[in-house]
N, C-alpha and C positions, 0 to 999 in steps of 0.2 A: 723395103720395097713393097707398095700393098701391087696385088695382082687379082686378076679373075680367075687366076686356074685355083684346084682343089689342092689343097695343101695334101702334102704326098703323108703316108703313115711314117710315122717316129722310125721306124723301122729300115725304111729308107732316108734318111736326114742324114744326120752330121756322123751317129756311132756306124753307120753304118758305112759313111764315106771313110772313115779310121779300120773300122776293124770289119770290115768287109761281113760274108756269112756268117762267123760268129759272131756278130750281133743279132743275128736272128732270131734266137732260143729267147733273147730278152737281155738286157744290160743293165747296170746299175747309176742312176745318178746321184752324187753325194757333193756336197759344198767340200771342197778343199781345207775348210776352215777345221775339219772333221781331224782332218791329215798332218795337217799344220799346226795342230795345237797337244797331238796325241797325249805327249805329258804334260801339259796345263790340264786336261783333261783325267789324270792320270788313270791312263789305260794301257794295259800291257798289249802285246802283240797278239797275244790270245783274245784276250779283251776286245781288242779292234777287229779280230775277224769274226767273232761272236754278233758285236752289233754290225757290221758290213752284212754278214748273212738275216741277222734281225732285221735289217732295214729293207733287203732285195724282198721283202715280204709287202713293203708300204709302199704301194704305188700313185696312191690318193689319200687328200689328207683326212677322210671321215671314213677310210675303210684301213681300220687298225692292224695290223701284223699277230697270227696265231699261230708261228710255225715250230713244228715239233721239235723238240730237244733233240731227239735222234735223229731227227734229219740232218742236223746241223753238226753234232756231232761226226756222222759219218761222212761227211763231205769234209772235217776238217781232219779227221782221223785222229780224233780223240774221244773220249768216253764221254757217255749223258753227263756225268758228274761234272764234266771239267765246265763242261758247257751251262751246267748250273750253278755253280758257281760265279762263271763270269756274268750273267745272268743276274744273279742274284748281287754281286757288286755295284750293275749298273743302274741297279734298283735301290740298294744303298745310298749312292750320291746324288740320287732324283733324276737321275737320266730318262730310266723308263716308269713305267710304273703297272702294275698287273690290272686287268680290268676283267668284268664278264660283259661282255658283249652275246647279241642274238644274230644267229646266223640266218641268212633269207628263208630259210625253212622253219625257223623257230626254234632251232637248239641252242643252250647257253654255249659257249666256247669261252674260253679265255684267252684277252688277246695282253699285247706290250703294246703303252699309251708310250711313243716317243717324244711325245712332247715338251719333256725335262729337257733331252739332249738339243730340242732344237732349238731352245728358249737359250740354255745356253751357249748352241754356238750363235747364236745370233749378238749376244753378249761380246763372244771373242772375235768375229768376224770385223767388228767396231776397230779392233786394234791392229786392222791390218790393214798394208796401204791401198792395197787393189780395192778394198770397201770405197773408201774416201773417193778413188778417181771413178770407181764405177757409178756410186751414187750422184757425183756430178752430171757425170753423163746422162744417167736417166732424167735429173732435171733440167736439162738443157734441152731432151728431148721429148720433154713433157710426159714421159711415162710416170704411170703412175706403180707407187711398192703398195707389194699384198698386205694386207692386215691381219700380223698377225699375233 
């Protein structure tokens, strides 16, 4: 429905009509596809909350994820290690990949390119049915898909 009023903040939309004030602090959006394929992807449980908190870092797709190993660790309640390692696996299979980036001040930083993971789920999302009836749908209603 196109309208004249101001599109309300993300904040107030749809996570917010779900999970009330806590969506406030911020929320994560992730393809199902992620969820749905955990072991196609072979990713342990661990694995899958390492990149979930890797990803809650990428909110735009040309402003890359640098979040600390110990942050992540202590929100999962496990050790830098464990979390470097999983880390380091999903750099293994081409998921992420390590990059130096400049931060708006001009310091190097190192960020995680997700671009492997999202290449490939876009690969496995193809094998699933909801892809197929959704993609109709967009061309029935003339929308156009991102290029990516």
């Amino acid at each position: 429905m196109i309208t004249d009023e101001p599109a309300l903040p993300l904040e107030y939309g749809r996570p917010r009509e779900k999970w009330g004030d806590a969506a406030l602090p911020g929320w994560q959006a992730l393809p199902d596809v992620l969820l749905k394929q955990q072991t196609v992807l072979e990713l342990s449980a661990t694995d899958m909350l390492v990149a979930i908190n890797l990803l809650s870092y990428w909110w735009y797709a040309d402003n890359l994820p640098f979040p600390r190993v110990r942050t992540i660790a202590d929100r999962m309640g496990v050790t830098a290690r464990t979390v470097q390692r999983s880390i380091q696996k999903m750099i293994d299979k081409g998921y992420f990949k390590k990059r130096t980036d400049v931060d708006p001040s001009g310091k190097e930083r190192e960020v995680l390119d997700p671009s492997g993971l999202a290449k490939r789920l876009q690969e496995l999302a193809k094998r699933d049915t909801s892809y197929h009836y959704r993609k109709l749908r967009e061309r029935e209603r003339g929308l156009q898909t991102p290029p990516f």
